[in-house]
C-alpha positions in Angstrom: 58.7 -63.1 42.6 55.6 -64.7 43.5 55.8 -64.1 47.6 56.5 -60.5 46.2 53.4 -60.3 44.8 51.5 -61.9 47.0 52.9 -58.9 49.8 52.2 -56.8 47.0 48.9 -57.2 46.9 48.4 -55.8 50.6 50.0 -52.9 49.5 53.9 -53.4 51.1 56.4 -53.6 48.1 59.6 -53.7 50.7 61.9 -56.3 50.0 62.3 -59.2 52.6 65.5 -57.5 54.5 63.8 -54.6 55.1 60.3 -56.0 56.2 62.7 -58.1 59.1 64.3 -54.6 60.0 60.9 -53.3 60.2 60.0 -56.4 62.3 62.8 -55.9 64.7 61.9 -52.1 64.8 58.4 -52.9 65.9 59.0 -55.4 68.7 61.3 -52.8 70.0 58.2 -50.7 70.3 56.2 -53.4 71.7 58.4 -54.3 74.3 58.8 -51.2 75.2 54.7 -50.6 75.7 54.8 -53.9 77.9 57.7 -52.8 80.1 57.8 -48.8 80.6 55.9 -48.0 83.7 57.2 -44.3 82.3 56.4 -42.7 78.7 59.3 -43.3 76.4 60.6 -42.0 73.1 61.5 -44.4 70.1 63.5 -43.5 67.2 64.1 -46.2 64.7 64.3 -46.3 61.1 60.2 -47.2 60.6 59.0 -45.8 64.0 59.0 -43.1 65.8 57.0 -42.6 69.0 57.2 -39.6 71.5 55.7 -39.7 75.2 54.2 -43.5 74.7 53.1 -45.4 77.3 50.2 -48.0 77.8 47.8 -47.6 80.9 47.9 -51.3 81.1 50.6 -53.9 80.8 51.2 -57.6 81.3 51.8 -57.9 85.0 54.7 -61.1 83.9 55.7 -60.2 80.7 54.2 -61.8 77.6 56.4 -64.4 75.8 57.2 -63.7 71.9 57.2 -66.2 69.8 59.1 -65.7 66.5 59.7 -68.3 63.4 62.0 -68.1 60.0 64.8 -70.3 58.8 67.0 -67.6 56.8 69.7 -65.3 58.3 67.5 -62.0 58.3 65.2 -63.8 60.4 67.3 -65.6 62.8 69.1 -61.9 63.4 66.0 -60.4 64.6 64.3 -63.8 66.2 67.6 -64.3 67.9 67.5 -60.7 69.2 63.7 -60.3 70.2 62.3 -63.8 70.7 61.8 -65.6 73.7 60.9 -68.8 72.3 62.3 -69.6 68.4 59.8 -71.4 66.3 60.7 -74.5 64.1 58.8 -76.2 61.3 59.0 -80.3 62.0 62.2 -81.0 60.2 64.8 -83.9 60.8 66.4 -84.1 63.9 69.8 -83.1 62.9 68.4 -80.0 61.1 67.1 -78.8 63.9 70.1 -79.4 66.2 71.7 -77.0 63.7 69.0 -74.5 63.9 69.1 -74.7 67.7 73.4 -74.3 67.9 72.6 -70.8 65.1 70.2 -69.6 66.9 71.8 -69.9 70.2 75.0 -68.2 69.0 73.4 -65.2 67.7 71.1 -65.0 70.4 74.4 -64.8 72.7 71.5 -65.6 75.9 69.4 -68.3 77.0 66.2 -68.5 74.9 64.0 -70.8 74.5 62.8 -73.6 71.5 59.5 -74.7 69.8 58.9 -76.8 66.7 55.6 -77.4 65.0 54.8 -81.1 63.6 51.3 -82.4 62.3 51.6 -86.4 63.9 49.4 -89.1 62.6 49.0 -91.6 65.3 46.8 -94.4 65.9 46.6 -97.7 67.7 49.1 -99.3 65.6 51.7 -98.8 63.1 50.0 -100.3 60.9 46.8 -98.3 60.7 48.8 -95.0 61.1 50.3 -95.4 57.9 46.0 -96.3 56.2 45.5 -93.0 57.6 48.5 -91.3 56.5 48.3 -93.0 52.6 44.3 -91.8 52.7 45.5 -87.9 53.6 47.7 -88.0 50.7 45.5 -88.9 48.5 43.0 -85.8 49.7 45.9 -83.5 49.2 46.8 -85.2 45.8 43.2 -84.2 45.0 43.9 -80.5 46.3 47.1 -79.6 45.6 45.9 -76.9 43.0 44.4 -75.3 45.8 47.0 -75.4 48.4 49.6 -74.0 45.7 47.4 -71.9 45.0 46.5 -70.3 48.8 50.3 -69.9 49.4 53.2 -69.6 47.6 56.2 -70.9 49.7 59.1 -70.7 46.9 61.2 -67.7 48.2 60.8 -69.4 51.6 63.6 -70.7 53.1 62.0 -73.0 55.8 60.0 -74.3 52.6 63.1 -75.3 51.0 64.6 -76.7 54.0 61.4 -78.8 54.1 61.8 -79.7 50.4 65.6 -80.6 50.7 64.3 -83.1 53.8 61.9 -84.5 51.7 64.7 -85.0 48.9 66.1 -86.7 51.0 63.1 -89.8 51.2 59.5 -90.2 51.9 60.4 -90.9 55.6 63.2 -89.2 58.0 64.5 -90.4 61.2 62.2 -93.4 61.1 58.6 -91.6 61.2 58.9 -88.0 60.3 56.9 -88.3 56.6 57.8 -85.7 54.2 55.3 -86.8 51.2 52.5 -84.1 52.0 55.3 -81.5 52.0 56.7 -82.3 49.1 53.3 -82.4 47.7 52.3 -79.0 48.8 55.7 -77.4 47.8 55.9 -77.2 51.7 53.5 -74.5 52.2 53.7 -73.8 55.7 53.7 -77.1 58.7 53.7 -80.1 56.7 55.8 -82.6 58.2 54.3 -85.3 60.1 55.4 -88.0 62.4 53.3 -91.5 61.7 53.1 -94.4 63.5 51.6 -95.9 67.0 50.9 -93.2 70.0 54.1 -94.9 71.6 56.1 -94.5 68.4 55.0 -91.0 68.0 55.1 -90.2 71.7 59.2 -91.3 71.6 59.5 -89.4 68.0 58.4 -85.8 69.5 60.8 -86.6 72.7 63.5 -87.0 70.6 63.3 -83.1 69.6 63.0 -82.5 73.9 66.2 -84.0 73.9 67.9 -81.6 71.0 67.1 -78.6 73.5 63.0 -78.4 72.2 60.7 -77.0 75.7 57.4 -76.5 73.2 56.0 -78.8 70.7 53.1 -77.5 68.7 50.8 -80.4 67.1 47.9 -80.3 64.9 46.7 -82.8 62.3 44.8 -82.9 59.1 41.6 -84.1 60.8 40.0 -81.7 64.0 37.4 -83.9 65.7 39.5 -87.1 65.1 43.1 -85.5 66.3 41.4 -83.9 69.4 40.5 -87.4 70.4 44.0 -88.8 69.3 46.2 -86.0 70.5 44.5 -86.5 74.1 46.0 -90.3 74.2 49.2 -88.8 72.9 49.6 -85.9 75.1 49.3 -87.8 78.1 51.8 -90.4 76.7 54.6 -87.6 76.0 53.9 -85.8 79.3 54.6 -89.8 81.1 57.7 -89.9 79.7 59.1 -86.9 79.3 60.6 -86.9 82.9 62.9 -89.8 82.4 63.8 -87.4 79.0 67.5 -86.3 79.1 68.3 -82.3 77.8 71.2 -83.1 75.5 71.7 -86.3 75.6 
């Protein structure tokens, strides 16, 4: 009821099926703009568009990005997307994700998960860092509850169910500041030594994963971080095996 109200408040009262129908509706529309060298008509069940046509239009296409873990989502992703979006969860939830998404998809389309790492010099002082973030989100959880209500979510709950499962998955993917949160939005994070982390987010390029998506909890110091681990990842991803 609460992610009800919260659409609610910006005036849209549909219920979740039909916003994803009206989703699907509209990137029909778009692509259509990006494509038609010609003006085009478009009936669907939210739009309807007579003689349309954009002067200008991507000269290589522009790739869509689409996220959602529940089936209305993954029937319109699967259908429109170019790239499907994951939050960070386990490795073997994803693999699923990947195999569903694939098979309604029915064509070759592409994969992207979102993670927040923590990395540092060692192992050791990952984990300070990662103990010291929890804290500060301890201290605001009111407010991050409060920002966004993830309940009716279904990549929440898949979060939540991860975390269930212990504070840490797969050997560094920590679940404490999603479970803290109620897993209101990208809150997984992988902690541990660049190397550790480098080899944790090259485990999802193995599951089928071309795009990984990073950010952390602190700007200046991640920018400086993520530079080390970039390069790191990007070294060994060659030797990185697509299935294996």
């Amino acid at each position: 009821m609460a992610c009800r109200a919260r659409w609610a408040r910006d005036g849209d009262f549909t219920d979740k099926p039909t916003r994803y129908r009206r989703t699907g509706d509209f990137l029909t529309v778009v692509r259509r703009t990006w494509d038609s060298a010609e003006p085009f008509d478009h009936e669907g069940e939210f739009y309807r568009v007579r003689g349309a046509r954009s002067d200008v239009r991507p000269a290589a296409g522009i790739p869509v990005y689409f996220g959602g873990a529940s089936a209305d989502a993954i029937r319109v992703g699967a259908k429109h997307a170019d790239v499907y979006a994951f939050w960070g969860e386990p490795l073997a939830g994803i693999a699923e994700r990947i195999e569903q998404v694939r098979a309604a998809a029915g064509r070759d389309i592409a994969f992207s998960v979102s993670l927040r790492p923590i990395p540092a010099a060692t192992e050791a002082e990952a984990w300070n860092r990662a103990r010291d973030i929890l804290r500060l989100t301890q201290e605001r959880v009111g407010e991050f509850k409060g920002r966004r209500d993830s309940s009716e979510a279904v990549g929440s709950q898949r979060l939540l169910e991860a975390a269930a499962t212990g504070e840490v998955v797969d050997e560094r993917l920590w679940t404490a500041v999603a479970k803290t949160t109620g897993a209101a939005g990208n809150s997984t994070a992988l902690v541990g030594s660049y190397e550790q982390v480098a080899d944790s987010l090259l485990g999802y390029v193995r599951l089928g994963v071309g795009t990984l998506l990073i950010r952390g909890f602190s700007p200046l110091a991640d920018a400086r971080d993520y530079g080390t681990l970039v390069n790191l990842v990007r070294e060994r991803a060659d030797a990185v095996t697509v299935g294996a």
